[in-house]
KOLGU-4560 file (N, C-alpha, C; in nm, 3 decimals, padded with zeros to 5 digits):
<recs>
<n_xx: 03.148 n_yy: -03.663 n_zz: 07.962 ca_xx: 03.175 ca_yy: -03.529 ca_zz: 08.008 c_xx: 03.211 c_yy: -03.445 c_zz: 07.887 mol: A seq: 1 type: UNK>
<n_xx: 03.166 n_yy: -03.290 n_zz: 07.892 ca_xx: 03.189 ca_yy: -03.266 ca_zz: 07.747 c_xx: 03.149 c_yy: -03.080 c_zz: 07.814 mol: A seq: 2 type: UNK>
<n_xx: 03.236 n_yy: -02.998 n_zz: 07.754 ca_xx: 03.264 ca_yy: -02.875 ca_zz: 07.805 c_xx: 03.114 c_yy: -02.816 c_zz: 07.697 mol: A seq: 3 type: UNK>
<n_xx: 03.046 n_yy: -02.743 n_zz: 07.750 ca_xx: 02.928 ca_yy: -02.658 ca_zz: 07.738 c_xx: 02.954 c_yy: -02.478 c_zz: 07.796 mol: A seq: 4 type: UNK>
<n_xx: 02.877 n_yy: -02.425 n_zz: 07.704 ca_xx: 02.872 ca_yy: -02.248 ca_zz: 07.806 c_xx: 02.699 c_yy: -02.217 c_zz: 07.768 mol: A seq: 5 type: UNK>
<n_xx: 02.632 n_yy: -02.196 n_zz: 07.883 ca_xx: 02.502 ca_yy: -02.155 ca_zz: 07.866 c_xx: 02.487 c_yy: -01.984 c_zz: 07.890 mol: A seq: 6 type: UNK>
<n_xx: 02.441 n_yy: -01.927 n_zz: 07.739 ca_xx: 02.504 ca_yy: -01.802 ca_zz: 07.717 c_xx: 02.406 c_yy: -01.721 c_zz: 07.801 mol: A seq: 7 type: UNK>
<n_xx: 02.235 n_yy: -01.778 n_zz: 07.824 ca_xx: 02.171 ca_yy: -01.682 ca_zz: 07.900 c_xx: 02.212 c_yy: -01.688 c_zz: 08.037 mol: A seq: 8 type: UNK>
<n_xx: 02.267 n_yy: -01.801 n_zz: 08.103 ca_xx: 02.335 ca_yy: -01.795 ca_zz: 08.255 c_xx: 02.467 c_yy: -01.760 c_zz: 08.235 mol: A seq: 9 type: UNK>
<n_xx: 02.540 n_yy: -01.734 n_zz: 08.135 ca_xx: 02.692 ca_yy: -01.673 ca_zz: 08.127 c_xx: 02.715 c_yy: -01.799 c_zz: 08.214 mol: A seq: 10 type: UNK>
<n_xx: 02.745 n_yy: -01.922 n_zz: 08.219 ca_xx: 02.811 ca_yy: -02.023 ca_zz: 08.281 c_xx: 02.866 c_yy: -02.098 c_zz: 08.179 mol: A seq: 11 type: UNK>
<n_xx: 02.980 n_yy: -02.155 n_zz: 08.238 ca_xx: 03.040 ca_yy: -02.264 ca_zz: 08.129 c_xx: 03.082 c_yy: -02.411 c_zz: 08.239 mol: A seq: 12 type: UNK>
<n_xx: 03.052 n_yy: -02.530 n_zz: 08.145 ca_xx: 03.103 ca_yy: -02.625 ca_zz: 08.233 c_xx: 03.133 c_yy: -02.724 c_zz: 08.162 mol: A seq: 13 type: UNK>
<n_xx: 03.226 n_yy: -02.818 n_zz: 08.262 ca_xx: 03.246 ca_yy: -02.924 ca_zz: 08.151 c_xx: 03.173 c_yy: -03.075 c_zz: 08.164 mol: A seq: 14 type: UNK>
<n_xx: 03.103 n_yy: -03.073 n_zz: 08.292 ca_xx: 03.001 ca_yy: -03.110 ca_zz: 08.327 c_xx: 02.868 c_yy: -03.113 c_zz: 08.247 mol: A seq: 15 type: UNK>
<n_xx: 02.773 n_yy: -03.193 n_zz: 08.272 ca_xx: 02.652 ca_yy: -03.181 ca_zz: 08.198 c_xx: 02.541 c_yy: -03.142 c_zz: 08.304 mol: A seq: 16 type: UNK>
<n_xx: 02.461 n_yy: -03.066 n_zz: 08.263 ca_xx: 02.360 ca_yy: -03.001 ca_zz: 08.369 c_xx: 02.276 c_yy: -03.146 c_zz: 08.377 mol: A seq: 17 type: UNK>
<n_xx: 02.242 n_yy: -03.139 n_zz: 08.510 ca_xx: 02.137 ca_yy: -03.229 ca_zz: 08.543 c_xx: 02.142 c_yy: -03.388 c_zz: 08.550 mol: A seq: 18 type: UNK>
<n_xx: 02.276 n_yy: -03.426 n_zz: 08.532 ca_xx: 02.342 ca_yy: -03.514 ca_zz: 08.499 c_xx: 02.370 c_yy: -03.584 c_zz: 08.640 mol: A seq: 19 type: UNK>
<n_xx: 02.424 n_yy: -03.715 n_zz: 08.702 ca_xx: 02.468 ca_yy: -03.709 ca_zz: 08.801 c_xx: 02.601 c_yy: -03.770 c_zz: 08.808 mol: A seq: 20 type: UNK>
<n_xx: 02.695 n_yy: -03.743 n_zz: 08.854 ca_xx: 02.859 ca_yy: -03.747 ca_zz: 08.854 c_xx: 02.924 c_yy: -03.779 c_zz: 09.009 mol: A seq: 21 type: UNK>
<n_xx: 03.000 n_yy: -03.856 n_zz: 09.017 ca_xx: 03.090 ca_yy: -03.877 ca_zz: 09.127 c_xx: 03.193 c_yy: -03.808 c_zz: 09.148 mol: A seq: 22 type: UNK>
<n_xx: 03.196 n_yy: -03.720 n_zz: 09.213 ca_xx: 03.311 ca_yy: -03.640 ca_zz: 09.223 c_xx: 03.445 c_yy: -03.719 c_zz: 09.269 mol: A seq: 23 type: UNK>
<n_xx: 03.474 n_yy: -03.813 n_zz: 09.322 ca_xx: 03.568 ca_yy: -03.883 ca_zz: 09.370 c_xx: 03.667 c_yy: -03.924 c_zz: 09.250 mol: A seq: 24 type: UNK>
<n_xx: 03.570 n_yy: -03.986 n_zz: 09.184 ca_xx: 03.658 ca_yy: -04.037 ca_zz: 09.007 c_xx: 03.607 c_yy: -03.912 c_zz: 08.907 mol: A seq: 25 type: UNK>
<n_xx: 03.614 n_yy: -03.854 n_zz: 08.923 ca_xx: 03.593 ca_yy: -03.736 ca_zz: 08.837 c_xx: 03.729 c_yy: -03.638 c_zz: 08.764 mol: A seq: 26 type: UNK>
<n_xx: 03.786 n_yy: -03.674 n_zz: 08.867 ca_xx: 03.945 ca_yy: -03.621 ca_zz: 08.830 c_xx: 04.030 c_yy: -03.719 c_zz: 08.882 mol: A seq: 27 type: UNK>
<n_xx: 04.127 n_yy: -03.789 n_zz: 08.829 ca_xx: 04.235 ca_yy: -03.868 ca_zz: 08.827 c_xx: 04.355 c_yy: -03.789 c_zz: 08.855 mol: A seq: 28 type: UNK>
<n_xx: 04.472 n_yy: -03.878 n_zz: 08.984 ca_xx: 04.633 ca_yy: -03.829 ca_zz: 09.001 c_xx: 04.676 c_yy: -03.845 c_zz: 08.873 mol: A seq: 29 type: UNK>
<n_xx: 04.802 n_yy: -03.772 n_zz: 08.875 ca_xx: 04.940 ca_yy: -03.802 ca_zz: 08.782 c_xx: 05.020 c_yy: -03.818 c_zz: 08.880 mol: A seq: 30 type: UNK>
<n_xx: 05.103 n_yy: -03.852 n_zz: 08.805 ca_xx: 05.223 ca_yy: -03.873 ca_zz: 08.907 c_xx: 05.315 c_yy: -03.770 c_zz: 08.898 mol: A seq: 31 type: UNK>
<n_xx: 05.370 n_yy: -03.731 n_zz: 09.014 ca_xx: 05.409 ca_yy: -03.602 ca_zz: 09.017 c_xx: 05.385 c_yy: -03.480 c_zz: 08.980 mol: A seq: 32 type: UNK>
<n_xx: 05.221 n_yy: -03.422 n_zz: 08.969 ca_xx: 05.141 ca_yy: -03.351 ca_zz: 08.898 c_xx: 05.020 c_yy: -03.320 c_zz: 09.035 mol: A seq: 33 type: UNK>
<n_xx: 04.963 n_yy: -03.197 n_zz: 08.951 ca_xx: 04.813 ca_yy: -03.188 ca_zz: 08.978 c_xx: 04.768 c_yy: -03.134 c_zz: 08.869 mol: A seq: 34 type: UNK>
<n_xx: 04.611 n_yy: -03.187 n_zz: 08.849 ca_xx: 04.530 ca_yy: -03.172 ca_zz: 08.780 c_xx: 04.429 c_yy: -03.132 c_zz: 08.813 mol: A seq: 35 type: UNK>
<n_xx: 04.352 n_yy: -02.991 n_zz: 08.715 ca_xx: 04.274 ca_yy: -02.966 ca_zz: 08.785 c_xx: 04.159 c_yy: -02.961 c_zz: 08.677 mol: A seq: 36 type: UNK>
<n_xx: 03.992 n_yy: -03.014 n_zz: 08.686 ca_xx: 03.852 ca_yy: -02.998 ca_zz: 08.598 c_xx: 03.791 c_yy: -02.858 c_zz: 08.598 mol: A seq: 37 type: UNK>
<n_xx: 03.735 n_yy: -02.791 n_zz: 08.592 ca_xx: 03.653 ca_yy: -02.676 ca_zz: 08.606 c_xx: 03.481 c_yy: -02.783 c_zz: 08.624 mol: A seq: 38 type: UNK>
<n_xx: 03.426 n_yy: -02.765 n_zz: 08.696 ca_xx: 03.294 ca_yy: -02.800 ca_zz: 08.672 c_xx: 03.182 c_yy: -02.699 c_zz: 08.616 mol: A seq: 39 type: UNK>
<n_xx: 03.225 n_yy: -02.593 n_zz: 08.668 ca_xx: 03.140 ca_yy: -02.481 ca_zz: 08.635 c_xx: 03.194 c_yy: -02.340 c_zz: 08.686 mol: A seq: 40 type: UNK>
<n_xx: 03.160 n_yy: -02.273 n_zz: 08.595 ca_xx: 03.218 ca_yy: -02.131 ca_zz: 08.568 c_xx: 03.175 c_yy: -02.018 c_zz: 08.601 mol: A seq: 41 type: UNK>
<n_xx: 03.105 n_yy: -01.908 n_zz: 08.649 ca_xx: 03.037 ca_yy: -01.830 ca_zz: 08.572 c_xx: 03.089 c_yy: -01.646 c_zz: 08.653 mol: A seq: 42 type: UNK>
<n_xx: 02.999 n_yy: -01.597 n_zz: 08.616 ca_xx: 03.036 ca_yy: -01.440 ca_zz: 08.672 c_xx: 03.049 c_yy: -01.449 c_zz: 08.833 mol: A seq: 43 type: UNK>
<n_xx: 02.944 n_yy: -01.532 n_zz: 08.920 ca_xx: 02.939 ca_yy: -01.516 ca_zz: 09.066 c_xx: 03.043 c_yy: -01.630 c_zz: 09.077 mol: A seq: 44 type: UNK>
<n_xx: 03.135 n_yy: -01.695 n_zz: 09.012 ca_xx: 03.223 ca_yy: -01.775 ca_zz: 09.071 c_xx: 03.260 c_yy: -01.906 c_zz: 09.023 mol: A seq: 45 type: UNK>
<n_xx: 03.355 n_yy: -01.995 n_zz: 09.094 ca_xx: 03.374 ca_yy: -02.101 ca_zz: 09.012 c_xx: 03.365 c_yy: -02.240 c_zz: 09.109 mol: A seq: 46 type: UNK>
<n_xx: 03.332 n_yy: -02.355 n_zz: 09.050 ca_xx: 03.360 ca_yy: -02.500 ca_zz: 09.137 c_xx: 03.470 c_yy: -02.588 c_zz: 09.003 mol: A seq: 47 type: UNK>
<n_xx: 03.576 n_yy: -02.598 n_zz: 09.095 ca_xx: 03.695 ca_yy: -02.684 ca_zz: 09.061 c_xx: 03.712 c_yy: -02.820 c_zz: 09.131 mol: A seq: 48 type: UNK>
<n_xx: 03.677 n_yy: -02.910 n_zz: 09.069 ca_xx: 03.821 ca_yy: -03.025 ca_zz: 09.127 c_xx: 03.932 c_yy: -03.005 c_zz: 09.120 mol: A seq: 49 type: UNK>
<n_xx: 04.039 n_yy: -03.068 n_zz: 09.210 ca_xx: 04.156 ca_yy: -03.096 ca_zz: 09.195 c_xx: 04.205 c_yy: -03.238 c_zz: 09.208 mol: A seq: 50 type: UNK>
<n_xx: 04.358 n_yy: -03.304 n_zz: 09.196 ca_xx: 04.418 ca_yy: -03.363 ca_zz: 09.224 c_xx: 04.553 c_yy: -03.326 c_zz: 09.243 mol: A seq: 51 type: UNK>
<n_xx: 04.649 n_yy: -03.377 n_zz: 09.370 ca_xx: 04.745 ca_yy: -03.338 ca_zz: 09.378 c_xx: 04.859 c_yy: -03.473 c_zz: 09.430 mol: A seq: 52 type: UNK>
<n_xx: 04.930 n_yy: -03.514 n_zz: 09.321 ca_xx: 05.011 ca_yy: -03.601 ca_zz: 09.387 c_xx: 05.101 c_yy: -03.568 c_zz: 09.530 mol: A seq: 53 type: UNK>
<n_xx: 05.129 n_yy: -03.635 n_zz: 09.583 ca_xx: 05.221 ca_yy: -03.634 ca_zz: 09.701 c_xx: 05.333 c_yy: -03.549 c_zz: 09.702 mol: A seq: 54 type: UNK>
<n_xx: 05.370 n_yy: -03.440 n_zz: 09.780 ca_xx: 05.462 ca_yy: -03.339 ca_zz: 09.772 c_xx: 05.414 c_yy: -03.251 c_zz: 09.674 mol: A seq: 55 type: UNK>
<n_xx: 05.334 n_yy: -03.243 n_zz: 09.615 ca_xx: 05.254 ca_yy: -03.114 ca_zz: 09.530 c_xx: 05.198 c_yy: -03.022 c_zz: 09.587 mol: A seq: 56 type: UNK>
<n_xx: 05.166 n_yy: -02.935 n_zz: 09.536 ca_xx: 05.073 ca_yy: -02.816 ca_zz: 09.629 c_xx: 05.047 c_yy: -02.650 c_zz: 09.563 mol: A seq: 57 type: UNK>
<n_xx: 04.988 n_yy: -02.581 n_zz: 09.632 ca_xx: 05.032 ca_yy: -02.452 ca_zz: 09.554 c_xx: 05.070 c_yy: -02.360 c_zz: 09.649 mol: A seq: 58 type: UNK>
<n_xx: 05.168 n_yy: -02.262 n_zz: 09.571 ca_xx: 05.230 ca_yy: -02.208 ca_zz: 09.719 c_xx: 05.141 c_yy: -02.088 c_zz: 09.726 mol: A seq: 59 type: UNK>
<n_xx: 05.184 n_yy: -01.995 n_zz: 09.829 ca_xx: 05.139 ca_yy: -01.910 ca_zz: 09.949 c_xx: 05.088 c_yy: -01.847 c_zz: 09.810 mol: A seq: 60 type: UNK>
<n_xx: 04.904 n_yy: -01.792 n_zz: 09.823 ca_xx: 04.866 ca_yy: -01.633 ca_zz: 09.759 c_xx: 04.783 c_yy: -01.600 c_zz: 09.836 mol: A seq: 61 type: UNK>
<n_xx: 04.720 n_yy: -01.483 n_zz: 09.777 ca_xx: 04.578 ca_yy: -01.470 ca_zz: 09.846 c_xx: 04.467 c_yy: -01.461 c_zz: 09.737 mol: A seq: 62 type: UNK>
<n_xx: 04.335 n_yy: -01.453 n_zz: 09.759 ca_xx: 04.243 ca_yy: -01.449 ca_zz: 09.676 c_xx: 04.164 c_yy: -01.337 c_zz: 09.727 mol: A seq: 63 type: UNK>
<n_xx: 04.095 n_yy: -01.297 n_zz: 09.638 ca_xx: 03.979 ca_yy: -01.119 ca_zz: 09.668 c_xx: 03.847 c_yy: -01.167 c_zz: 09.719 mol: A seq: 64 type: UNK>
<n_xx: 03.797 n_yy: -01.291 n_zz: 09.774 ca_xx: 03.671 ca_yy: -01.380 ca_zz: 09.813 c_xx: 03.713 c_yy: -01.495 c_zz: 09.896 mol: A seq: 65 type: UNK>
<n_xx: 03.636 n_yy: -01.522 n_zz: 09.963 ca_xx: 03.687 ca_yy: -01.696 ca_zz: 10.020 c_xx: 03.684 c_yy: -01.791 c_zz: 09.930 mol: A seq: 66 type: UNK>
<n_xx: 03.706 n_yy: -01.890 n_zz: 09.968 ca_xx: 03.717 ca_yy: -01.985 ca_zz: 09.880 c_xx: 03.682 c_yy: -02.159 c_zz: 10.017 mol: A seq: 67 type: UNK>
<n_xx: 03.589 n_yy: -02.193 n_zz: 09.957 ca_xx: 03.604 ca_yy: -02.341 ca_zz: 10.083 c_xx: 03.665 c_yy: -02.455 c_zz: 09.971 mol: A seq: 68 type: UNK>
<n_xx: 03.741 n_yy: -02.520 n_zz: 10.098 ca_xx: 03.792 ca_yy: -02.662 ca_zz: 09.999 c_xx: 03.697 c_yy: -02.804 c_zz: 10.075 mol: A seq: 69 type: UNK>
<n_xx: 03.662 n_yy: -02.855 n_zz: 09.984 ca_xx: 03.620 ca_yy: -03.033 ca_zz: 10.043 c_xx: 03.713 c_yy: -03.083 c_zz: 09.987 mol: A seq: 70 type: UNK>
<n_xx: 03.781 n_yy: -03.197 n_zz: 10.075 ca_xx: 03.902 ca_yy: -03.271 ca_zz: 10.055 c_xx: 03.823 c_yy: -03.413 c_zz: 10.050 mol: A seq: 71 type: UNK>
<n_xx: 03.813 n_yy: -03.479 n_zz: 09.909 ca_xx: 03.722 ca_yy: -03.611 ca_zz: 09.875 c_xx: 03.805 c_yy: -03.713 c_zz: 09.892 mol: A seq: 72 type: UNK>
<n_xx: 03.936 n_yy: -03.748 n_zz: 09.897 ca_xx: 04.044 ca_yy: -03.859 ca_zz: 09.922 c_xx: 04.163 c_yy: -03.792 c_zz: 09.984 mol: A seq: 73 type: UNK>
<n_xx: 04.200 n_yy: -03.854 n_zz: 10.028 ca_xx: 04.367 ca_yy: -03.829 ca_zz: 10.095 c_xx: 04.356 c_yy: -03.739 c_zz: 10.202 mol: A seq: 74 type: UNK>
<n_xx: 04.475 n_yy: -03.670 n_zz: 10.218 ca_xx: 04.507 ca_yy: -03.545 ca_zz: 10.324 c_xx: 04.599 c_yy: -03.439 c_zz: 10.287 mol: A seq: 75 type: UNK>
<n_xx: 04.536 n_yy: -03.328 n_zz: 10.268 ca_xx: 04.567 ca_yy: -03.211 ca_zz: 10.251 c_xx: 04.639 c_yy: -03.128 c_zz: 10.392 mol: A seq: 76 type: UNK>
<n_xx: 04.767 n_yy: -03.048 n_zz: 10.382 ca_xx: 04.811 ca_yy: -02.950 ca_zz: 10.466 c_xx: 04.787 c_yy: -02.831 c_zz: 10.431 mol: A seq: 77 type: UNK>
<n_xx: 04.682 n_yy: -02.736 n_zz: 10.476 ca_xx: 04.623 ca_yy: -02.619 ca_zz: 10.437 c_xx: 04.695 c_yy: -02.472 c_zz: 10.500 mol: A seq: 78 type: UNK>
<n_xx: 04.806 n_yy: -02.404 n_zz: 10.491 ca_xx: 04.830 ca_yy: -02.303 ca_zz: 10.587 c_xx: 04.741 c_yy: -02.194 c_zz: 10.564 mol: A seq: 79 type: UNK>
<n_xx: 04.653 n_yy: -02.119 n_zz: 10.627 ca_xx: 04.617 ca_yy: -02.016 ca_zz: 10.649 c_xx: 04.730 c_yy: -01.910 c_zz: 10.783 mol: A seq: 80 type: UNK>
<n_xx: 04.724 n_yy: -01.801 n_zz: 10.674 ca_xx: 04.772 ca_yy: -01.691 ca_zz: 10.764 c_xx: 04.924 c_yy: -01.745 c_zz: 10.838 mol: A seq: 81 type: UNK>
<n_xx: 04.963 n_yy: -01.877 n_zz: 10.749 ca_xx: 05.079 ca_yy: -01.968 ca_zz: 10.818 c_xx: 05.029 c_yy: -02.049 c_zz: 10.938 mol: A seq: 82 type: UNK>
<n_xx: 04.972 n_yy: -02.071 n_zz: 10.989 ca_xx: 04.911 ca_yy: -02.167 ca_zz: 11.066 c_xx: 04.879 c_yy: -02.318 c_zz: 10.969 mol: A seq: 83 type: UNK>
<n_xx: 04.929 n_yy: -02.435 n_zz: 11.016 ca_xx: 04.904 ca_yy: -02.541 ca_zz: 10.946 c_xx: 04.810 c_yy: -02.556 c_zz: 10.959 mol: A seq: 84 type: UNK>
<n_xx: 04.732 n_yy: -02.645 n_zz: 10.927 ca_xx: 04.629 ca_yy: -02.757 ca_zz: 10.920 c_xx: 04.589 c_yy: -02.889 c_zz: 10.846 mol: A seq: 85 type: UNK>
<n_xx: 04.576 n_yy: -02.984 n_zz: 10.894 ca_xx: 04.579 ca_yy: -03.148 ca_zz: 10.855 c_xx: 04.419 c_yy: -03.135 c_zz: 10.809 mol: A seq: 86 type: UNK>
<n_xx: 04.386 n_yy: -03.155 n_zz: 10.666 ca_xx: 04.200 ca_yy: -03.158 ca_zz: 10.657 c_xx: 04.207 c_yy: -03.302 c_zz: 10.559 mol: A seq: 87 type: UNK>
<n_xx: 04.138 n_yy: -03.351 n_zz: 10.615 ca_xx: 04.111 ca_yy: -03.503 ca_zz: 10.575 c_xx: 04.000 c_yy: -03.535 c_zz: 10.467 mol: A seq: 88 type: UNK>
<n_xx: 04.002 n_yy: -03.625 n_zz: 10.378 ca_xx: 03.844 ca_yy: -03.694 ca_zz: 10.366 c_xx: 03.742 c_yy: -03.685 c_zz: 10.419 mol: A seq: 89 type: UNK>
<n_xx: 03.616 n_yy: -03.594 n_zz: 10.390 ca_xx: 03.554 ca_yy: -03.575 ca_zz: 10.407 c_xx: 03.495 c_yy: -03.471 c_zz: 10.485 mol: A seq: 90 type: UNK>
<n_xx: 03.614 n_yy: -03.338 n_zz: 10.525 ca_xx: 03.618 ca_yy: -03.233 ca_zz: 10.563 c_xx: 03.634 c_yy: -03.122 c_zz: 10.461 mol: A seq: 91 type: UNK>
<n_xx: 03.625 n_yy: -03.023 n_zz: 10.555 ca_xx: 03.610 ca_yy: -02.870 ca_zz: 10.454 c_xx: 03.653 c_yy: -02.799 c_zz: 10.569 mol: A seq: 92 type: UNK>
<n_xx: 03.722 n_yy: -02.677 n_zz: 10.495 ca_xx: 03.769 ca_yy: -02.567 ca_zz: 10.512 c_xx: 03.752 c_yy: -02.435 c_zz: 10.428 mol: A seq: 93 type: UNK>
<n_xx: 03.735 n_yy: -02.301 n_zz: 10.499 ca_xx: 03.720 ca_yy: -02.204 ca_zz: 10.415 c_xx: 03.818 c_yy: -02.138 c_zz: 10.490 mol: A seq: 94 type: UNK>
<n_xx: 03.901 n_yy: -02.072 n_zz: 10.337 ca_xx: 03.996 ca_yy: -02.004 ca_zz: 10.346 c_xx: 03.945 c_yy: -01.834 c_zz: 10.311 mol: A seq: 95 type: UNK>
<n_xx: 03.951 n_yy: -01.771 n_zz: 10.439 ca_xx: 03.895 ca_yy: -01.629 ca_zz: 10.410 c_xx: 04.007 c_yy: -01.577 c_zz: 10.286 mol: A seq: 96 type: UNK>
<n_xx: 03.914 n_yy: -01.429 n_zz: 10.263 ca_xx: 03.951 ca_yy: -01.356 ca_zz: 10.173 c_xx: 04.059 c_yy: -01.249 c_zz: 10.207 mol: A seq: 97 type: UNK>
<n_xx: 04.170 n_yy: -01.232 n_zz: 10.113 ca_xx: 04.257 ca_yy: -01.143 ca_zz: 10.156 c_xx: 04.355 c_yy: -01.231 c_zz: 10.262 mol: A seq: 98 type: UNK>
<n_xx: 04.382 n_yy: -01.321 n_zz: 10.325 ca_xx: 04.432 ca_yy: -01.380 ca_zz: 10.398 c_xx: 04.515 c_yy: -01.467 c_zz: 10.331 mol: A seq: 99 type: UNK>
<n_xx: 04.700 n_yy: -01.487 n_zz: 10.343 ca_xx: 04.766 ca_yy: -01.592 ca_zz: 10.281 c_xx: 04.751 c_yy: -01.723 c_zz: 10.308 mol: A seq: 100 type: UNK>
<n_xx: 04.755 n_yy: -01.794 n_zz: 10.197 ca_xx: 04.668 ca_yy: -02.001 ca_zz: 10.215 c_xx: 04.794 c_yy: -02.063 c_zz: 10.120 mol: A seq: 101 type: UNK>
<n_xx: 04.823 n_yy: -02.177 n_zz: 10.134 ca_xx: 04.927 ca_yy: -02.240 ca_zz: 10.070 c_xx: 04.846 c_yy: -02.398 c_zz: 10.101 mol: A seq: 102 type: UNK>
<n_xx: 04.836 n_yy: -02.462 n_zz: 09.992 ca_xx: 04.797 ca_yy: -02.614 ca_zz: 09.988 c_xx: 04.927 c_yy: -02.699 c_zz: 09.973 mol: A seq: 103 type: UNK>
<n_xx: 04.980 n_yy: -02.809 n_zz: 10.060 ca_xx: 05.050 ca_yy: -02.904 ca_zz: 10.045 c_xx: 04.967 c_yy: -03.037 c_zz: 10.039 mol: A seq: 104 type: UNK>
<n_xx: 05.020 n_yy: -03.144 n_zz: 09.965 ca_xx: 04.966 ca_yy: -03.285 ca_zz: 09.962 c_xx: 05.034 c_yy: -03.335 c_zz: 10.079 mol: A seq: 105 type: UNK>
<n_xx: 05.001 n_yy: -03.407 n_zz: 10.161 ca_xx: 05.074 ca_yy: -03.510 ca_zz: 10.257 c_xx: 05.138 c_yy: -03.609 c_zz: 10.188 mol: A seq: 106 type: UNK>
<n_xx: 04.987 n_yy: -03.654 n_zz: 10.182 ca_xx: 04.980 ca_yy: -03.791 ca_zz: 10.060 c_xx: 04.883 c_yy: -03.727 c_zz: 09.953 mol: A seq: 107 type: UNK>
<n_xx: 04.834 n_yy: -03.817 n_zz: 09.849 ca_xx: 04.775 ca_yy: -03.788 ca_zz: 09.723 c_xx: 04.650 c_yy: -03.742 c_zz: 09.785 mol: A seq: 108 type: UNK>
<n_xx: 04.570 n_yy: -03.617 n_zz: 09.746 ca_xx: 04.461 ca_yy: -03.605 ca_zz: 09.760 c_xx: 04.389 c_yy: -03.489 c_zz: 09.624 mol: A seq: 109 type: UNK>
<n_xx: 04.221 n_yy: -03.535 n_zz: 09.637 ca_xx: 04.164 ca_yy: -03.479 ca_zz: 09.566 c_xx: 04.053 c_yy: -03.382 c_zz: 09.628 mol: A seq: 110 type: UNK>
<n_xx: 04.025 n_yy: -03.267 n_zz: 09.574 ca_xx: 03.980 ca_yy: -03.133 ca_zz: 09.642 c_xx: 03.854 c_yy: -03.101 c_zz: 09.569 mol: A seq: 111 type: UNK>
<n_xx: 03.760 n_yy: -03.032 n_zz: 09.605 ca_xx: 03.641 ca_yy: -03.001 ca_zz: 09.529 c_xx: 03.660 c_yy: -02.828 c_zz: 09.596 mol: A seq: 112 type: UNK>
<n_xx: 03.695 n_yy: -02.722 n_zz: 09.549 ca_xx: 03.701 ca_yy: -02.586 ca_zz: 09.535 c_xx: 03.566 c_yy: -02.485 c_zz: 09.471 mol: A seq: 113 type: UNK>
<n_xx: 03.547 n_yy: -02.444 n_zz: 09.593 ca_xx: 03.440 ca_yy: -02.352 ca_zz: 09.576 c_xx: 03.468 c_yy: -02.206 c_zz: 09.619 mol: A seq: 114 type: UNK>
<n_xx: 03.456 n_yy: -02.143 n_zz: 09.499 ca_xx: 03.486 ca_yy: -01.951 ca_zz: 09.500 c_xx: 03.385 c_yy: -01.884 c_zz: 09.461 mol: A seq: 115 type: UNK>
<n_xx: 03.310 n_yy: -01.775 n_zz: 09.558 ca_xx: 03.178 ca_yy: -01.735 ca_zz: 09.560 c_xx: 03.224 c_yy: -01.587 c_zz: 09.545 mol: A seq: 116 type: UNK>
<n_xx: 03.219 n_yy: -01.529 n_zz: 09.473 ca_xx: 03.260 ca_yy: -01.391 ca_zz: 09.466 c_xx: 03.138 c_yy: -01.278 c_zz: 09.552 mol: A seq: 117 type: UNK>
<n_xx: 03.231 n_yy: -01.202 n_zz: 09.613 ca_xx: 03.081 ca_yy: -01.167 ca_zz: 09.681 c_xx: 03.054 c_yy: -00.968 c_zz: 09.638 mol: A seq: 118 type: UNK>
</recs>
């Protein structure tokens, strides 16, 4: 894995184009931490992994676009608008735009984040 920016697509990643990658082991817990990869960058938006040890999270904002999460291990507590939600392995959620979202870990989980600017 090795960070690149392709200047005629204005994208940057740390990913290799064309390459094929497991997102599951792609980003590793800490302990008592989250960590997060950038996969790719660019003007229309970004795709992030995450990891978030247990009791981690980020608190309440909002964002100017949606944003969907795939949750690749564990279980995530997602509040939208303050309403909980339990999203598991192998689910997704999109968190509208302009609307407050807060991520808690249950247990350890890892996230694949997609922001599409529109």
């Amino acid at each position: 894995m090795k960070f690149t920016y392709d200047k005629e697509k204005k994208m940057s990643t740390l990913f290799n184009n064309g390459e094929v990658f497991p997102l599951e082991t792609s980003v590793e817990y800490t302990s008592g931490g989250v960590v997060s990869k950038q996969i790719t960058k660019s003007p229309a938006g970004n795709v992030t992994l995450f990891s978030f040890d247990k009791g981690q999270g980020l608190t309440e904002h909002t964002a100017s676009f949606d944003a969907m999460v795939q949750i690749i291990d564990g279980v995530a507590e997602i509040h939208i608008d303050g309403i909980p939600r339990l999203v598991k392995k192998g689910e997704c959620i999109i968190m509208p735009a302009n609307h407050p979202h807060a991520l808690n870990a249950v247990e350890p989980f890892k996230m694949l984040l997609i922001m599409i600017k529109g």
